[in-house]
C-alpha angles and dihedrals in degrees: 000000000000114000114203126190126194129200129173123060123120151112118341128162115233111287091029137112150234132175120222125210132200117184112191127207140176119040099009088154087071091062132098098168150013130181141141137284133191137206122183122198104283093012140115110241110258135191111263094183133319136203129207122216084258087050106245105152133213123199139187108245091239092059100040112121094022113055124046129190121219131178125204099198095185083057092039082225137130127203133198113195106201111205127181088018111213121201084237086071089066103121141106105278116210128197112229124198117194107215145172110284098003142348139250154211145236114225089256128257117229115232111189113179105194136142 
């Protein structure tokens, strides 16, 4: 079992930034890669950016440029710095670790960008 929690999110007016973190714990052997994932009211969850253990990164399209994914893995946490903020941004955002033999998820953190 892999436990993942997430802090972060938050507030934030349009062209700002926030920085979310997802510490994982339990069997983090067991896991080849974490990233992020997003679902906005009405609509279907979707990948914002994911990192394997060797560090090869994959990003939406929307996102790409201003957000970036990092992992400490001294720490078993991933980051996603979240830079030029849209309202269209506005979601639950839900940490996501691929494990041996399945993955799991964080208990979501809420980013709102309004003015």
């Amino acid at each position: 079992q892999v436990q993942l929690v997430e802090s972060g999110g938050g507030l934030v007016q349009p062209g700002g930034s926030l920085r979310l973190s997802c510490a994982a714990s339990g069997s983090i052997f067991s896991i080849y890669a974490m990233g992020w994932y997003r679902q906005a009211p009405g609509k279907q969850r979707e990948l914002v950016a994911t990192m394997t253990n060797g560090g090869f990164t994959v990003y939406a399209g929307s996102v790409k440029g201003r957000f970036t994914i990092s992992r400490n893995n001294a720490k078993n946490t991933v980051y996603l710095q979240m830079n030029g903020l849209k309202p269209e941004d506005k979601a639950v955002y839900y940490c996501r670790a691929v494990a041996s033999p399945t993955g799991y998820w964080g208990q979501g953190t809420q980013v709102t960008v309004s003015s």
